[in-house]
N, C-alpha and C positions, 0 to 999 in steps of 0.2 A: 589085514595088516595095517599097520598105522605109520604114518609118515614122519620118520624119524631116522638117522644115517644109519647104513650098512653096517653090520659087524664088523667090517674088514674095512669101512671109515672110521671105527673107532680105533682099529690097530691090530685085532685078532687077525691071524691068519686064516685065510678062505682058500678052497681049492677053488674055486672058482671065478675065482678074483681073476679078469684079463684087460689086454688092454689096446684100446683099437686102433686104425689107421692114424687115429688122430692125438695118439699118446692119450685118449682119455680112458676113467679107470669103467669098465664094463663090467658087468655080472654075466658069463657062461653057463650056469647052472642048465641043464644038469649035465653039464660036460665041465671037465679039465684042461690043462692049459696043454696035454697029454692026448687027450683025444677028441680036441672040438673040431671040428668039421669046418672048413676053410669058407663053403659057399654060404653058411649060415650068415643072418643078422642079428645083433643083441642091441637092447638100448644103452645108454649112458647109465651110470649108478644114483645122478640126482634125477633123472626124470622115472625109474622104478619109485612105487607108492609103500617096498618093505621089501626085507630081504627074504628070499624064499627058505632057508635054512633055518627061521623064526617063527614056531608055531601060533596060531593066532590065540588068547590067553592061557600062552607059559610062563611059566614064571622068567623066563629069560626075555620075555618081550616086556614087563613089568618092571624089572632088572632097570634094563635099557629107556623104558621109557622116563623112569624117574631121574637116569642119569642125564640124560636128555633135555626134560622137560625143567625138572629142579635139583639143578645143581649141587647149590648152598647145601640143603638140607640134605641129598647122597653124599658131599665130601665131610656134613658133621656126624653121621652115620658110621661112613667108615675111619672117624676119629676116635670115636666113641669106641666100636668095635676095636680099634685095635688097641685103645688102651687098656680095656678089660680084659685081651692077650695077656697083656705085660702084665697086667695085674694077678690073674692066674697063673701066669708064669713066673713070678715071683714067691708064691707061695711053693710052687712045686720042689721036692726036694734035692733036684738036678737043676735048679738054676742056679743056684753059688757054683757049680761044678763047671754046669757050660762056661760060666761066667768066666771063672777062674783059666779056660782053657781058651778066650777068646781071648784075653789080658795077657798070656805068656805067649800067643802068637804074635799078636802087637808090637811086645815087648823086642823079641827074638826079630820081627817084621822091621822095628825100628834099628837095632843093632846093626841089622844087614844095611840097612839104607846108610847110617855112621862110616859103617867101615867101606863102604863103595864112595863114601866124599876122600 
């Protein structure tokens, strides 16, 4: 496992995300906040060396470590990707539709906001 923060330090949600005596954030694995056992000990989440839920070369530990390790280049990444969305989704022939049906909610969205001044 490589030494990089928790899934559940980056923001996903963990079942076994807990939290100790001391309000710090713990890892329970492989118990829940549901069924961990009272007399057990777990360490802190910065002194664990990886999250156990991260197999060791996944591509989810790959994911993570690039988002981790370099930034820059994962946020122009998913710049990149997402505008080659839009871009395919601009060719598609239900995007003037959606389009059209996002601009008459607006529309209608702002009316309602007019007539509540």
């Amino acid at each position: 496992m490589s030494s990089f923060p928790q899934l559940c330090q980056l923001g996903f949600k963990c079942p076994h995300l807990g939290i100790s005596e001391d309000w710090d954030d713990i890892c329970i694995h492989p118990y829940t906040n549901d069924n961990c056992p009272e007399d057990e000990c777990f360490c802190e989440m910065d002194a664990m060396c990886g999250c156990p839920l991260i197999e060791c070369g996944s591509e989810l530990e790959k994911i993570i470590f690039v988002f981790h390790h370099k930034r820059a280049e994962f946020n122009e990444f998913i710049e990149i990707q997402d505008k080659r969305l839009e871009r395919e989704g601009r060719r598609s022939p239900y995007f003037a539709e959606f389009k059209e049906r996002v601009v008459a909610r607006a529309l209608l969205d702002y009316w309602r906001m007019c007539d509540d001044l």
